[in-house]
LOKEPA-851457 format. One record per residue: residue number from 1; x, y, z of N, C-alpha, C in turn. Coordinates in steps of 0.02 Angstrom, whole numbers, plus 50000, padded with zeros to 5 digits. Example, Ala and Ser with C-alpha at 12.3 -4.5 7.8 and 13.67 -1.06 7.14 Angstrom:
 pos   npx   npy   npz  capx  capy  capz   cpx   cpy   cpz
   1 50660 49716 50390 50615 49775 50390 50660 49835 50390
   2 50642 49888 50354 50684 49947 50357 50645 50002 50394
This chain:
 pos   npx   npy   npz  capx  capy  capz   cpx   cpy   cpz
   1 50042 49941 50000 50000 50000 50000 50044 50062 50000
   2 50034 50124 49970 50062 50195 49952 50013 50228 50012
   3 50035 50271 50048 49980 50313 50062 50000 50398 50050
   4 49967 50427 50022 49954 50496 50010 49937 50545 50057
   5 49937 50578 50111 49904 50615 50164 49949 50667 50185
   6 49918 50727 50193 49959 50784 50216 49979 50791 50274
   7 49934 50749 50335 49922 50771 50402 49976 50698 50420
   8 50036 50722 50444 50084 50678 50469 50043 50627 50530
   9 49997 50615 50574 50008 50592 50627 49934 50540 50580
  10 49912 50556 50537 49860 50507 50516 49891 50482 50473
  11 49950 50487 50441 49981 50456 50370 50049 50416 50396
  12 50044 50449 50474 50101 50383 50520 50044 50330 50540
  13 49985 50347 50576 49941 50306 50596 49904 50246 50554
  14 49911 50272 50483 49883 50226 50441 49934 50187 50417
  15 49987 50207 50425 50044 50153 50391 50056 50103 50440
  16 50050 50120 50524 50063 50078 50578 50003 50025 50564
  17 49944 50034 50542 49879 50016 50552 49887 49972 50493
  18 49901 49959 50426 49941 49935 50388 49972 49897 50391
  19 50026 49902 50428 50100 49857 50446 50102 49799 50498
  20 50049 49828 50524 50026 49780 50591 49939 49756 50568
  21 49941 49750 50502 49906 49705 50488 49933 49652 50449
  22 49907 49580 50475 49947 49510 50422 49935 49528 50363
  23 49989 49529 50301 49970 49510 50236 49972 49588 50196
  24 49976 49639 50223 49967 49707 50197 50051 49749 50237
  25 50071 49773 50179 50139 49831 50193 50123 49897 50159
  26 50116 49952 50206 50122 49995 50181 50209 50014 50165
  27 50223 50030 50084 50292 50025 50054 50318 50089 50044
  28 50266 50128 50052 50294 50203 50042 50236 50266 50079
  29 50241 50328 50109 50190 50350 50130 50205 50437 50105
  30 50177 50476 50071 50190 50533 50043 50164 50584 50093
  31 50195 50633 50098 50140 50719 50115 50128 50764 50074
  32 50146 50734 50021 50110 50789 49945 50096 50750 49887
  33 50055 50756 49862 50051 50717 49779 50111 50720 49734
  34 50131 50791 49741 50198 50801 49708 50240 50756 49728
  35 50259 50745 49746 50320 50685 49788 50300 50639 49772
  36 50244 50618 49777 50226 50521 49773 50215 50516 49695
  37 50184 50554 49648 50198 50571 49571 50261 50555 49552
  38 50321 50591 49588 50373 50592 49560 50412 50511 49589
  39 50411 50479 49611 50427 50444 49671 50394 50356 49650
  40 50331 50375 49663 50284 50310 49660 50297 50251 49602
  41 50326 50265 49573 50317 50209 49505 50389 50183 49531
  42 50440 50171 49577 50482 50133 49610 50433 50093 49657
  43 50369 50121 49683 50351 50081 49733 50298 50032 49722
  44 50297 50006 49664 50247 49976 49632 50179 49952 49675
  45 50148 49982 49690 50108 49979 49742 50049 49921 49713
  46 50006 49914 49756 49960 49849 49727 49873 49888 49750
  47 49909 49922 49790 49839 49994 49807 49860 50046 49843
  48 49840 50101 49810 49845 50179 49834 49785 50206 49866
  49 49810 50236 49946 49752 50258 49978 49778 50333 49952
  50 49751 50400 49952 49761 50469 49941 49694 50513 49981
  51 49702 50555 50013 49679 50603 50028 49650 50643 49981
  52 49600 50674 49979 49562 50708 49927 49605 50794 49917
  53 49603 50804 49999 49614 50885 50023 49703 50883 50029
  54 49699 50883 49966 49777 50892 49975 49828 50956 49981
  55 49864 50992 49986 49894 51054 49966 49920 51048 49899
  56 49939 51080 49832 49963 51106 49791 49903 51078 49749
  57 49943 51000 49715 49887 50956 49682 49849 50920 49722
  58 49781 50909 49710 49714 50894 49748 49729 50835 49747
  59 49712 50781 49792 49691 50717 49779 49655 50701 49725
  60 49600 50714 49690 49559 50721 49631 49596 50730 49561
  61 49639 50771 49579 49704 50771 49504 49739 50737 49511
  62 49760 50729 49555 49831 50667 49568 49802 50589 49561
  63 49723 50594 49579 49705 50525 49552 49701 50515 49465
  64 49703 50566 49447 49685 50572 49366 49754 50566 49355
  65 49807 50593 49391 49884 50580 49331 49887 50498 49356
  66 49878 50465 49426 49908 50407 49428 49870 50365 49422
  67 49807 50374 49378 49792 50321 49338 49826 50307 49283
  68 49854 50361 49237 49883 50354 49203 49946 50322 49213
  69 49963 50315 49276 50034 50274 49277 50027 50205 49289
  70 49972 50188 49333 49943 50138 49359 49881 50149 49363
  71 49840 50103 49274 49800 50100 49284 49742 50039 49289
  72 49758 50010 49314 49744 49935 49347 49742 49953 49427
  73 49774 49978 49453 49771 49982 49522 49732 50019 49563
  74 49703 49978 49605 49636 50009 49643 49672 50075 49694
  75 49624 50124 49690 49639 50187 49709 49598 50224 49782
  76 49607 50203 49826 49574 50230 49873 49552 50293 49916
  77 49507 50328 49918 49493 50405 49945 49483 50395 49992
């Protein structure tokens, strides 16, 4: 799992919540779309959670470019 989220203590919380579940790794965790855009296609993820309310690029656009990178992969809001 990738996670996308601006707010550090929910985008640590969800990766712990993740990691300490059997069978699921969160592999990478972003605080901007910009970064995980540039970044993400090393982390071949198998599902992307993202935040909608993002700062710069929205969650809503950043789901539109990384479909285009990955678009088979389920995308979670």
């Amino acid at each position: 799992v990738v996670i996308i989220e601006d707010l550090r203590e929910i985008r640590e919380g969800l990766s712990a919540l993740i990691n300490g579940t059997s069978g699921y790794e969160c592999v990478s965790s972003y605080g901007m779309m910009e970064t995980a855009l540039a970044k993400i296609e090393n982390d071949a993820p198998d599902i992307i959670l993202t935040d909608l309310g993002l700062p710069g690029i929205s969650g809503i656009e950043g789901i539109e470019r990384l479909r285009r990178i990955f678009p088979e992969t389920p995308i979670i809001a």
